[in-house]
Structure formats: C-alpha cells, structure tokens
N, CA, C and O atoms as CSV, one atom per row, in Angstrom:
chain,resi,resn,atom,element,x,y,z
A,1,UNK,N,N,55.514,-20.730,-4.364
A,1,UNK,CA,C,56.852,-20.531,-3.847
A,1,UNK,C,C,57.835,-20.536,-5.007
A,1,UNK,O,O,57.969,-21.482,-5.783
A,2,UNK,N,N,58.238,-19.851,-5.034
A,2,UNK,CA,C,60.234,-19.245,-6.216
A,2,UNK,C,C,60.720,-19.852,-5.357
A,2,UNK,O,O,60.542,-19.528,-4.183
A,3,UNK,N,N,61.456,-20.884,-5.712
A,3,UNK,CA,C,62.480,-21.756,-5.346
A,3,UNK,C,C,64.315,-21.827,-5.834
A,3,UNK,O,O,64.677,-22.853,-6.409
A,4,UNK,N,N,65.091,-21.005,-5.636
A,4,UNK,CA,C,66.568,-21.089,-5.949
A,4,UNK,C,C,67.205,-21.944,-5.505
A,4,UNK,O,O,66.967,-22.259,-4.339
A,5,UNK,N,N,68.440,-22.780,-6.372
A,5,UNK,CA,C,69.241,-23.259,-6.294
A,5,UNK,C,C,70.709,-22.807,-6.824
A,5,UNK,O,O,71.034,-22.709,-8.007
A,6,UNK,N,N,71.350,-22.608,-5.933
A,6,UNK,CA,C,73.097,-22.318,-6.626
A,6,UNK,C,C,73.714,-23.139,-6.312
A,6,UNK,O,O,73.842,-23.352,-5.107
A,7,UNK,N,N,74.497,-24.121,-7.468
A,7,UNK,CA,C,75.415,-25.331,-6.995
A,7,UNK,C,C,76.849,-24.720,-7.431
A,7,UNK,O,O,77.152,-24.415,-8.584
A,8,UNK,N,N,77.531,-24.622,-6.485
A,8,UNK,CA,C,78.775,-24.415,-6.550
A,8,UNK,C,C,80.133,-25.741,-6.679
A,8,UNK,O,O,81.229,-25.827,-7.232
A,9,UNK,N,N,79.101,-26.781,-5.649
A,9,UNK,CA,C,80.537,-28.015,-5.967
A,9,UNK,C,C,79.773,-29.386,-6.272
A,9,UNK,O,O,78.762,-29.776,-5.687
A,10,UNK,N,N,80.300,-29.892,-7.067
A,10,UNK,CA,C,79.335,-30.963,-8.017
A,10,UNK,C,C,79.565,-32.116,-6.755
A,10,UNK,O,O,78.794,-33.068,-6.881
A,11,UNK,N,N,80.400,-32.199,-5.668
A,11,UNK,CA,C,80.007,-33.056,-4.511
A,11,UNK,C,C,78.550,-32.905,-4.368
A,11,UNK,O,O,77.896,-33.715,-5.025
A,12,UNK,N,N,78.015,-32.216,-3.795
A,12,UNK,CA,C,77.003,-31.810,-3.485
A,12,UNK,C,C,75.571,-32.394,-4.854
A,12,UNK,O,O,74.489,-32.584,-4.298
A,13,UNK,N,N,75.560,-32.522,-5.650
A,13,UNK,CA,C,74.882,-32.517,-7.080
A,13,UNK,C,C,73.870,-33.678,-6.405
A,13,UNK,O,O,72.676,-33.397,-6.508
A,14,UNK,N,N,74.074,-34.496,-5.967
A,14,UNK,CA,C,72.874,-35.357,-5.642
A,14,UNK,C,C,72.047,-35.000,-4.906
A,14,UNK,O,O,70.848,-35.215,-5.084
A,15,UNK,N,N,72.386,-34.570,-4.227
A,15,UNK,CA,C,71.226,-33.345,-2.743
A,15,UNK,C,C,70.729,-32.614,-3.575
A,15,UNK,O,O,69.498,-32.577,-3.589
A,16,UNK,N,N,71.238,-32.048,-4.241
A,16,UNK,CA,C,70.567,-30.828,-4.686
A,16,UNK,C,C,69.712,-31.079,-5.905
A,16,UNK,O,O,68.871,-30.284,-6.324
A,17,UNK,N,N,70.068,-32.541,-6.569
A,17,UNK,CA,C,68.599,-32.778,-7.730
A,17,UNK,C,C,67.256,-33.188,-6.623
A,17,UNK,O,O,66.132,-32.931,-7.056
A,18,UNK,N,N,67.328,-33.632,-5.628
A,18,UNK,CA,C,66.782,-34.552,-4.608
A,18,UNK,C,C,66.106,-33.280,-3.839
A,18,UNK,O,O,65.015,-33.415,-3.286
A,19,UNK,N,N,66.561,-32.479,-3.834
A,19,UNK,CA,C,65.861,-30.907,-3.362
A,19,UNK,C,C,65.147,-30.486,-4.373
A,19,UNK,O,O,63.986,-30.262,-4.029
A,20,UNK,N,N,65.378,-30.270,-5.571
A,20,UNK,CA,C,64.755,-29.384,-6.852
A,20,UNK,C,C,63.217,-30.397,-6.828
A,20,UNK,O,O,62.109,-29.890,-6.660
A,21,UNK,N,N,63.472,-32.023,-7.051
A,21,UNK,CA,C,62.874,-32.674,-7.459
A,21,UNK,C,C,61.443,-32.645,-6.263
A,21,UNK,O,O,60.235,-32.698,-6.492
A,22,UNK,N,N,62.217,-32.537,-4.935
A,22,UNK,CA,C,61.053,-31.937,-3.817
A,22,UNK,C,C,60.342,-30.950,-4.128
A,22,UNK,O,O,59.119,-30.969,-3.984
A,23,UNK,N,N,61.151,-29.691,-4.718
A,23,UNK,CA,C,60.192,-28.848,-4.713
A,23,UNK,C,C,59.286,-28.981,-5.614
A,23,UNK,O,O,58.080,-29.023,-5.368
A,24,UNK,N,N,59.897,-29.073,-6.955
A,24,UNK,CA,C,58.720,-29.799,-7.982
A,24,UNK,C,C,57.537,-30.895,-7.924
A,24,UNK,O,O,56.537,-31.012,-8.631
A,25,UNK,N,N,58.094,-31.802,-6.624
A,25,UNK,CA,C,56.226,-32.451,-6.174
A,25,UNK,C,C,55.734,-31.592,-5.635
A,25,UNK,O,O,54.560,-31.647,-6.000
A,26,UNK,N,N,55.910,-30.333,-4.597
A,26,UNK,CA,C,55.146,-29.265,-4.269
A,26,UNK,C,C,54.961,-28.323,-5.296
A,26,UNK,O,O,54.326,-27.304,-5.023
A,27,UNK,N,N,55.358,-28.471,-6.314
A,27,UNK,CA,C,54.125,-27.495,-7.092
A,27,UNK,C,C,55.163,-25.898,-7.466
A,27,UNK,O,O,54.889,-25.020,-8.284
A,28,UNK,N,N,56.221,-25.973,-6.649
A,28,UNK,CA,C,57.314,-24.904,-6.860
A,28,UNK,C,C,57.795,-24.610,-7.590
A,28,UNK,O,O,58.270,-25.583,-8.176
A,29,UNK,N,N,58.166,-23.248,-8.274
A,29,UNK,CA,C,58.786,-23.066,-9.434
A,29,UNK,C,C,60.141,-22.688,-8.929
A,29,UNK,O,O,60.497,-21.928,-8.029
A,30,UNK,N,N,61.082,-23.777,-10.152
A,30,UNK,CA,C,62.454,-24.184,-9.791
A,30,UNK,C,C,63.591,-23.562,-10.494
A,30,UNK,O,O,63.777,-23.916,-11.659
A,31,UNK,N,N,64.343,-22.731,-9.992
A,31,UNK,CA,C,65.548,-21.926,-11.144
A,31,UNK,C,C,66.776,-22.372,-10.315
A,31,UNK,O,O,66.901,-22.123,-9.116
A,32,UNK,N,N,67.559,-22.968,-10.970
A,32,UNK,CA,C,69.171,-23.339,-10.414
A,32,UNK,C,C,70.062,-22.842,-11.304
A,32,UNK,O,O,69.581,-22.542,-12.396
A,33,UNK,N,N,71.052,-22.695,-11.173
A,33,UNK,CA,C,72.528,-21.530,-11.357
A,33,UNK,C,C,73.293,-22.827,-10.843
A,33,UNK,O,O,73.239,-23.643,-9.923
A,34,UNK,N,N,74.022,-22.543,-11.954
A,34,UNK,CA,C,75.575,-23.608,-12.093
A,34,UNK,C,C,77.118,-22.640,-11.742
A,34,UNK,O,O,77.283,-21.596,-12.374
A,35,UNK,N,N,77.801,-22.930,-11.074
A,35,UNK,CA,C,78.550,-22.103,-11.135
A,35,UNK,C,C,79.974,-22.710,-10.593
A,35,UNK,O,O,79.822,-23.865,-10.194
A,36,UNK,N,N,81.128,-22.296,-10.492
A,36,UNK,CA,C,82.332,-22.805,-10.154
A,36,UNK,C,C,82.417,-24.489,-10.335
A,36,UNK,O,O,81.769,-24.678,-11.365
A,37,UNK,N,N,82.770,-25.470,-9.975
A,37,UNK,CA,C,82.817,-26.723,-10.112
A,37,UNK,C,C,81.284,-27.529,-10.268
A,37,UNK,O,O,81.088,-28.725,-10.481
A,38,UNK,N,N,80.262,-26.396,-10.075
A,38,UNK,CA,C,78.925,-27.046,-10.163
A,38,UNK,C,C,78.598,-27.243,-11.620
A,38,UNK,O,O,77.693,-28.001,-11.970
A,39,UNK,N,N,79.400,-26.501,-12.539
A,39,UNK,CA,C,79.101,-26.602,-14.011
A,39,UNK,C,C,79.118,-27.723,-14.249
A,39,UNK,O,O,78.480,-28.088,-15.236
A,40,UNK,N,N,80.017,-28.954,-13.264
A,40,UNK,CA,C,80.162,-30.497,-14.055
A,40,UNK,C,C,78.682,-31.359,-14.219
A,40,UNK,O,O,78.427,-32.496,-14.617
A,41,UNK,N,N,77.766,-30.119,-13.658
A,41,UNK,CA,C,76.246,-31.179,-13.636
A,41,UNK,C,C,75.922,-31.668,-14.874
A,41,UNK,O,O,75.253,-32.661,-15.159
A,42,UNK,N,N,76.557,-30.733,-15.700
A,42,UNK,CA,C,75.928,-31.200,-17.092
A,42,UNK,C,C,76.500,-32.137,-17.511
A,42,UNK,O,O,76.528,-32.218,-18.739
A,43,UNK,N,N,77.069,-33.036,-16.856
A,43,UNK,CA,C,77.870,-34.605,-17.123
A,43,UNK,C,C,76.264,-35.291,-16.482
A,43,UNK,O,O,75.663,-36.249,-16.967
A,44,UNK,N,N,75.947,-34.663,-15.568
A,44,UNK,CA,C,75.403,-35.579,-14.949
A,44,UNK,C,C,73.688,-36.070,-16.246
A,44,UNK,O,O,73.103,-35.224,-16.921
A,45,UNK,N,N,73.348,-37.460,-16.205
A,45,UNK,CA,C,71.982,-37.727,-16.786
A,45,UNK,C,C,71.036,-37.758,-15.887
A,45,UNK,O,O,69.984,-38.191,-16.356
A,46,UNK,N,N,70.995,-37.511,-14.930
A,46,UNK,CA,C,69.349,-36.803,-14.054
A,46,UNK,C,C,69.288,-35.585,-13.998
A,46,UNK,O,O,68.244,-34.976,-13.763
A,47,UNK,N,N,70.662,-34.926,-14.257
A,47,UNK,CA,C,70.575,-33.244,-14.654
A,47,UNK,C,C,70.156,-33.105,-15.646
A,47,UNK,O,O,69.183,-32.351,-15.667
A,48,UNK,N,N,70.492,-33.561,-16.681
A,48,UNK,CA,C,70.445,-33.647,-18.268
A,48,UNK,C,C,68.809,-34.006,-18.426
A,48,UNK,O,O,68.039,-33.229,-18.991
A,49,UNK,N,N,68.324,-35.468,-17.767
A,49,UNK,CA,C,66.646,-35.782,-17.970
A,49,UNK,C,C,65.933,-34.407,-17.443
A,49,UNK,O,O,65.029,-33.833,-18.051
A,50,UNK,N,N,66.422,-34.046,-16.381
A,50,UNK,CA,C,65.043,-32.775,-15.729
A,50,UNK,C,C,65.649,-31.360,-16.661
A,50,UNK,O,O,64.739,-30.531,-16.643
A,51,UNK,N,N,66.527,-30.962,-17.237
A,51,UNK,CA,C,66.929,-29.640,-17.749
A,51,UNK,C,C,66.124,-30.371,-19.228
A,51,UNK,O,O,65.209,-29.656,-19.637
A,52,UNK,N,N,66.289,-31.323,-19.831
A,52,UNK,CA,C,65.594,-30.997,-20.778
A,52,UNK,C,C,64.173,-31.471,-21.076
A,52,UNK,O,O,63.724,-31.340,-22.215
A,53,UNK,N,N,63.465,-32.004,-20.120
A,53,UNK,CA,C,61.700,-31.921,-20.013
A,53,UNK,C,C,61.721,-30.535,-19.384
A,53,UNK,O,O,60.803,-30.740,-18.589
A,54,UNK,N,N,62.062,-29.351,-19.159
A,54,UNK,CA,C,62.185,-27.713,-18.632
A,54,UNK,C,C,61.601,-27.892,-17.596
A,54,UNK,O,O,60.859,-26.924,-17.434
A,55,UNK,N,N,61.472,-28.853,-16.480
A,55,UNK,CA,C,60.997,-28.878,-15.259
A,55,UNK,C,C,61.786,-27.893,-14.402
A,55,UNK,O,O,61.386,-27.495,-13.308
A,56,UNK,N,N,63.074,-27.481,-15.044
A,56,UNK,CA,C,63.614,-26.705,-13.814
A,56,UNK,C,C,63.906,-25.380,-14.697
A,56,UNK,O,O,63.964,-25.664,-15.894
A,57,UNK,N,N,64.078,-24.202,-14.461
A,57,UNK,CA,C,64.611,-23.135,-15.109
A,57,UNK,C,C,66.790,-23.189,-15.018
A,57,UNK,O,O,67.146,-22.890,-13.878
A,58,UNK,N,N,67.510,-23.370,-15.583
A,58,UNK,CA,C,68.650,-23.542,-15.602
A,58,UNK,C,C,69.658,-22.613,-16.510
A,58,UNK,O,O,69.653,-22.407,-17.724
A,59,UNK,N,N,70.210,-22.303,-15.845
A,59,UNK,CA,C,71.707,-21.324,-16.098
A,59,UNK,C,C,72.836,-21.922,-15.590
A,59,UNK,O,O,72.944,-22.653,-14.606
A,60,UNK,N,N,73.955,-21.398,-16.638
A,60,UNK,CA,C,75.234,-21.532,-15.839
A,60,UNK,C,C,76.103,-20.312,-16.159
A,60,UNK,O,O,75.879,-19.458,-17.017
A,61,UNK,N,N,77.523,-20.416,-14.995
A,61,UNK,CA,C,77.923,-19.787,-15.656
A,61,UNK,C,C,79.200,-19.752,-16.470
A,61,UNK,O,O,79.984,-20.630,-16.111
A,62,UNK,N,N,79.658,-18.954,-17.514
A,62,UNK,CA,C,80.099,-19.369,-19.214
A,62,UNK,C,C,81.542,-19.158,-18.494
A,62,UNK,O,O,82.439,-19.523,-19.254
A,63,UNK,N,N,82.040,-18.657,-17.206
A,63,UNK,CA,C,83.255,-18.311,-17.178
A,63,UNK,C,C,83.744,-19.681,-16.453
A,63,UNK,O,O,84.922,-20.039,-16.452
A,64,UNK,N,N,82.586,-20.466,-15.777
A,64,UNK,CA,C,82.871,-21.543,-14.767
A,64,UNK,C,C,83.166,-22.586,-15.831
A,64,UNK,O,O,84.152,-23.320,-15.761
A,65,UNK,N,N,82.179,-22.635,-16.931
A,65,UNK,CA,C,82.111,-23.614,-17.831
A,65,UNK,C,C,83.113,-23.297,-18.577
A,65,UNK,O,O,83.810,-24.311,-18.572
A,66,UNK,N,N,83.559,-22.607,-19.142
A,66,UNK,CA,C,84.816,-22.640,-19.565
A,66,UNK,C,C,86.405,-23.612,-18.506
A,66,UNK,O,O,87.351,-24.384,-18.665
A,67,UNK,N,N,85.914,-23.063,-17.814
A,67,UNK,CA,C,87.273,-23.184,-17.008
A,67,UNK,C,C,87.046,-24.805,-16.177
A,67,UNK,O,O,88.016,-25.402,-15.710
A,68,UNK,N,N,85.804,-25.288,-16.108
A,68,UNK,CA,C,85.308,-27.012,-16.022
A,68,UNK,C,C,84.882,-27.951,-16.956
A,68,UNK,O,O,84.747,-29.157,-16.752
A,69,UNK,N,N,84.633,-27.215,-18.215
A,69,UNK,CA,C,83.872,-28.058,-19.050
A,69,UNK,C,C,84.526,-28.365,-20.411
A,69,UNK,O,O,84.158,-29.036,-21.376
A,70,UNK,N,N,85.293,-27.859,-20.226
A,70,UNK,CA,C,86.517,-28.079,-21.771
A,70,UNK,C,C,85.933,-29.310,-22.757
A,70,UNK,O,O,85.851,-29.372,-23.984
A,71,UNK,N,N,85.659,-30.015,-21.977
A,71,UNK,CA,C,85.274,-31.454,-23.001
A,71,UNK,C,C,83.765,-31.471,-23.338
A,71,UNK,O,O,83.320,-32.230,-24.199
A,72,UNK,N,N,82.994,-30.617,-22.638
A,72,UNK,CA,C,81.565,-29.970,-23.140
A,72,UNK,C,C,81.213,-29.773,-24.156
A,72,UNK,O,O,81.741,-28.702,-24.455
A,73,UNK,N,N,80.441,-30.211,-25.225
A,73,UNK,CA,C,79.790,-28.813,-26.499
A,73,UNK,C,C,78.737,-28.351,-25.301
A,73,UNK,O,O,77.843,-29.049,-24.823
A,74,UNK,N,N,78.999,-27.313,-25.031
A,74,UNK,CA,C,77.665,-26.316,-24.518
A,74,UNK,C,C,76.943,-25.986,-25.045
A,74,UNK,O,O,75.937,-25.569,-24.472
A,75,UNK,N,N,77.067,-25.977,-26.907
A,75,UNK,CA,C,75.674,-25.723,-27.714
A,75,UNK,C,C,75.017,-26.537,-27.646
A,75,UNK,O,O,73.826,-26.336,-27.883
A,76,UNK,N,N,75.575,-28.128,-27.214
A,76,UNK,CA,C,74.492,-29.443,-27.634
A,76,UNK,C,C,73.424,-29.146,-26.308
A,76,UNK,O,O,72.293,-29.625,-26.388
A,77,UNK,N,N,73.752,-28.460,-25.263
A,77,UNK,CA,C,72.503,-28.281,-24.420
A,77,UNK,C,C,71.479,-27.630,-24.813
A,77,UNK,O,O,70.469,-27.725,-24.115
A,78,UNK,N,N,71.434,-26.721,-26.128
A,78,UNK,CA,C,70.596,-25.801,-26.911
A,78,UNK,C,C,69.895,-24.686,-25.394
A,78,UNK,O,O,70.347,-23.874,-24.587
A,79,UNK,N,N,68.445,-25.386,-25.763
A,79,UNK,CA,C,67.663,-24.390,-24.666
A,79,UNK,C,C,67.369,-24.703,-23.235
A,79,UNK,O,O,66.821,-23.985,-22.399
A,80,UNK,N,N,67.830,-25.892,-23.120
A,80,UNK,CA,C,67.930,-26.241,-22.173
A,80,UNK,C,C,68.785,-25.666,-20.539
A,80,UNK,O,O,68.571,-25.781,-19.332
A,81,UNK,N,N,69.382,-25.293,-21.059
A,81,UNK,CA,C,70.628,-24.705,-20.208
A,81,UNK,C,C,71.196,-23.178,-20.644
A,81,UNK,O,O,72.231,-23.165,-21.311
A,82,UNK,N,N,70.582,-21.921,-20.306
A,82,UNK,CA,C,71.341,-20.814,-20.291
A,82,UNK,C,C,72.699,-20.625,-19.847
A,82,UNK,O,O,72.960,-20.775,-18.653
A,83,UNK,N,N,73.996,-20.171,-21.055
A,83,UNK,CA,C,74.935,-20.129,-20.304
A,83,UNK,C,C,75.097,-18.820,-20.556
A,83,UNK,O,O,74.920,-18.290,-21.653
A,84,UNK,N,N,75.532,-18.123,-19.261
A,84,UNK,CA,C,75.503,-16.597,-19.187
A,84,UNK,C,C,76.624,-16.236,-17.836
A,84,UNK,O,O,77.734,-16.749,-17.696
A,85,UNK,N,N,76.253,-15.645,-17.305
A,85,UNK,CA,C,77.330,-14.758,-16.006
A,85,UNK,C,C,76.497,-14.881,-14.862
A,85,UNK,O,O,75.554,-15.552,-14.444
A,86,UNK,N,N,77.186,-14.025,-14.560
A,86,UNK,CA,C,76.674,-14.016,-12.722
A,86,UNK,C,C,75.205,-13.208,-12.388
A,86,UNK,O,O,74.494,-13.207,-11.384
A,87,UNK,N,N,75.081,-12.457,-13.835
A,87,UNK,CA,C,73.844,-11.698,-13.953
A,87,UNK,C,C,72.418,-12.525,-13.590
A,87,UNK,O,O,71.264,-12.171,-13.346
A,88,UNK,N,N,73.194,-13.955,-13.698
A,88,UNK,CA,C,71.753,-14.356,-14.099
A,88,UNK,C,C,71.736,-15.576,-12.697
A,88,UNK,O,O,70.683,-16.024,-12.242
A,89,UNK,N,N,72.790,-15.866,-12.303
A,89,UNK,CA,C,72.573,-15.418,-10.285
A,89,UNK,C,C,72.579,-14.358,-9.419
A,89,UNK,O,O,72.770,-14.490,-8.211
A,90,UNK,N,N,72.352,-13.153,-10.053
A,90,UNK,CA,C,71.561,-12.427,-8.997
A,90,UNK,C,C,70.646,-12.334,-9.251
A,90,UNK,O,O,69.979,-11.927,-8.299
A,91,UNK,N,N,69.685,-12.605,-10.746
A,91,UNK,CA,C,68.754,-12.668,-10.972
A,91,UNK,C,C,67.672,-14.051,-9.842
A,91,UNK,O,O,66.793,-14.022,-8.981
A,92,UNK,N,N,68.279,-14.814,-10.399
A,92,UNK,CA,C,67.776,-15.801,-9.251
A,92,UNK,C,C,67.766,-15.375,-7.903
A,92,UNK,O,O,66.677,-15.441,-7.331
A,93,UNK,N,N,68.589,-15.017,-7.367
A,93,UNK,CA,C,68.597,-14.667,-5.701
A,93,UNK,C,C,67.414,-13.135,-5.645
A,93,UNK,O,O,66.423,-13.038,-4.922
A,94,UNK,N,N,67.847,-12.261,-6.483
A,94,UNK,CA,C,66.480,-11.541,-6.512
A,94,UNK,C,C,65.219,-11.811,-6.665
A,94,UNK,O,O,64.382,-11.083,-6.131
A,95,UNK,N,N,64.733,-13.243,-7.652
A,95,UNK,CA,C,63.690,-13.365,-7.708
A,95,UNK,C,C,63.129,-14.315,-7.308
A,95,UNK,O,O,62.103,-14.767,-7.816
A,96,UNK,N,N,63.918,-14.943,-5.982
A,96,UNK,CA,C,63.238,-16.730,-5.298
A,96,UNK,C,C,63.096,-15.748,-3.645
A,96,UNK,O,O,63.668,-14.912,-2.946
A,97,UNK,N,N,61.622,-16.811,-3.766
A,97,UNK,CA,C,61.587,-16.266,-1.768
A,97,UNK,C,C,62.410,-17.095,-1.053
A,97,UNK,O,O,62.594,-16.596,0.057
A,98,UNK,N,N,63.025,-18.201,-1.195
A,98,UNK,CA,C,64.473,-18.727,-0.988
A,98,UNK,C,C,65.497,-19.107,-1.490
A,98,UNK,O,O,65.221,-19.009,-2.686
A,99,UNK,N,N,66.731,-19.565,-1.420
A,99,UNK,CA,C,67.368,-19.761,-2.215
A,99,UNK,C,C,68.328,-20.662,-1.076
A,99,UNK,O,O,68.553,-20.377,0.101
A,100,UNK,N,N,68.937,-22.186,-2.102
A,100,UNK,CA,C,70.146,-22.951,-1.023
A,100,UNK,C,C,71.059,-22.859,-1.986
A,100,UNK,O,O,70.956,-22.849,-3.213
A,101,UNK,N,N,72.001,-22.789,-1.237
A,101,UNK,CA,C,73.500,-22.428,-2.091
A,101,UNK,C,C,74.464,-24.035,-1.895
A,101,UNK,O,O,75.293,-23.886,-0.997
A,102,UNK,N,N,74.505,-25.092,-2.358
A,102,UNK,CA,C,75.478,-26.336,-2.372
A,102,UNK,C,C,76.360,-26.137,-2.997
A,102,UNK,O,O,77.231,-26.997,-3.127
C-alpha cells in the first residue's frame, strides 16, 4: 500500500504522526507533503526523529515555508525534508492508493 499524507494545519500534527507511524507497522510506504501552516512540523521532534531515520518520504512546500518558517534554516534539514512546490503534492496524490489530507 502507497500511503499519502498532506498536512495543511499543524493542529492536526499529532494525528497525523500517529497515522504515518500506523502505517509504517503495516509495512506501508509513507510520503507526506507539508504545506500551508503544516510547514510548522519541522518544529516538531517526532517529526524531526521519523524524517530523519527516512522512515517517511517528506516534502514541503518552499512557498508555505517561507511564509511559516522564517526562524527555520531549511538547509539544516539537508535530505531529510524536500522543499519544493506543489509539484511534489500532486506527485504524491498521483502516486498513493490513498491519501488523508489534515
């Protein structure tokens, strides 16, 4: 199972590691997309522990993070975290047999 995640509001950020982390005991391969106020995950350290053991595939995007993350270095995430556009949520929604949007 392709498993998508799009977090749009960092309310939401605990459900949605608590979902990824489900699918990952089933064996699922996990891609989440950061986007509008969801960019603040990268404050978060259970975002930060699973993005950088690459248990999850992760993007954001550079226009959200700009406009939420001001106090960010976004390079210190290195490879951990793709920051790119929206290209790379439709990529996800094209390539998961589901996808939850928080």
């Amino acid at each position: 199972m392709k498993f998508g995640v799009v977090i749009t509001d960092i309310r939401q950020s605990r459900l949605a590691l608590e979902m990824m982390q489900e699918a990952l005991d089933r064996k699922w391969d996990v891609r989440c997309f950061l986007t509008d106020d969801g960019v603040n995950m990268v404050k978060d350290a259970d975002f930060i522990a699973m993005a950088d053991n690459k248990q999850v595939h992760f993007s954001m995007c550079e226009h959200s993070a700009e406009r939420f993350c001001q106090d960010i270095d976004l390079d210190a995430l290195g490879d951990a975290v793709i920051v790119g556009g929206q290209y790379q949520n439709a990529e996800l929604v094209h390539n998961s047999d589901q996808v939850l949007v928080f």
